[in-house]
C-alpha positions as CSV (number, residue, x, y, z in Angstrom):
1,X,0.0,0.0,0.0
2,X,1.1,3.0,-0.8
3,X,2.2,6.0,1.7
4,X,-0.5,8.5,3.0
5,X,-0.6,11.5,1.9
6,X,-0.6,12.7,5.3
7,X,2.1,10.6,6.8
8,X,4.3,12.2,4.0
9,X,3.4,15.4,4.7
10,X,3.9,14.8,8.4
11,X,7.3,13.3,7.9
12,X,8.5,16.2,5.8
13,X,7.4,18.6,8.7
14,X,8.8,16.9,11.3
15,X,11.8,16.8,9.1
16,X,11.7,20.6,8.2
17,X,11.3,21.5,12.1
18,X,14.4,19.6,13.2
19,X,16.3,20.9,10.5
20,X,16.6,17.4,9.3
21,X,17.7,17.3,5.8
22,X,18.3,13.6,5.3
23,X,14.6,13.5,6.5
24,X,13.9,16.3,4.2
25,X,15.9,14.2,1.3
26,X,13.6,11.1,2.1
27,X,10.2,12.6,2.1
28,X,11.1,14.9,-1.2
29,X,11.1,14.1,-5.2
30,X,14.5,14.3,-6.5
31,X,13.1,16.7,-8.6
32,X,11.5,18.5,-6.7
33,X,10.4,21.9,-7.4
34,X,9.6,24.9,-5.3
35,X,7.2,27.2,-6.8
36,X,8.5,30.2,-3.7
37,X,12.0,29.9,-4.0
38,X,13.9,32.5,-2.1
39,X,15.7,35.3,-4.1
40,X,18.7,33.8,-5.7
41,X,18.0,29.9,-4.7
42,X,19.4,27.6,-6.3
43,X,16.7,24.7,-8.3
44,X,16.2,21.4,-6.9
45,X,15.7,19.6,-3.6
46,X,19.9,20.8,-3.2
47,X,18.8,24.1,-3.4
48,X,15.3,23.6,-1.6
49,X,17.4,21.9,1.1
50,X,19.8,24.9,1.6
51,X,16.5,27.1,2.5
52,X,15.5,24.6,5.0
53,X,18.6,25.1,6.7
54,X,18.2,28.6,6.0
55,X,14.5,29.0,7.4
56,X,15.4,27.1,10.6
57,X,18.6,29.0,11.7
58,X,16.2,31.9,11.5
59,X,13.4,30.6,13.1
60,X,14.3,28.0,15.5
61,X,11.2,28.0,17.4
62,X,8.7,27.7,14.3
63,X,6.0,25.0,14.6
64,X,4.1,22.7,11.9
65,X,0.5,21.6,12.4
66,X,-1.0,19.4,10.1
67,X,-4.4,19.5,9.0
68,X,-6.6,16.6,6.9
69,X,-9.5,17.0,5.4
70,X,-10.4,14.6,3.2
71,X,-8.8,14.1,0.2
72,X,-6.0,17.0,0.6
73,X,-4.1,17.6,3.1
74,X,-3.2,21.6,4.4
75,X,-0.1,22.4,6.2
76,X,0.6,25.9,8.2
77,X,3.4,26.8,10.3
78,X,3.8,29.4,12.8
79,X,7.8,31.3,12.6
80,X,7.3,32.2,16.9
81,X,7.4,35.8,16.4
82,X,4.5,38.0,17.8
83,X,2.2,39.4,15.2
């Protein structure tokens, strides 16, 4: 049977959180493709895996929650800071 779609969303975030990026290598395409790369990112998971790193030396206290509703699954994070 094939992986959920939220278990794979759910072990990228808990990948992504703990800066993880053999984690983030696992639950990722290789040829992957981020549609909100930063300024000057390079393409790729390689590149997609250098803003992970990026993103959680900046924000080390950001949180994931995971949200199903059937068939899709939503993802939203929180960065720490006040609003």
């Amino acid at each position: 049977m094939a992986e959920s779609n939220r278990s794979i969303v759910e072990r990228f975030e808990k990948a992504f959180a703990a800066n993880d990026i053999a984690g983030i290598q696992d639950a990722c395409h290789p040829d992957l493709v981020d549609h909100n790369p930063l300024p000057d990112q390079k393409p790729g998971l390689s590149g997609f895996k250098e803003t992970v790193a990026f993103y959680t030396s900046v924000f080390p206290d950001s949180q994931v929650e995971t949200i199903r509703r059937s068939p899709t699954v939503r993802s939203s994070s929180r960065d720490g800071r006040s609003q």
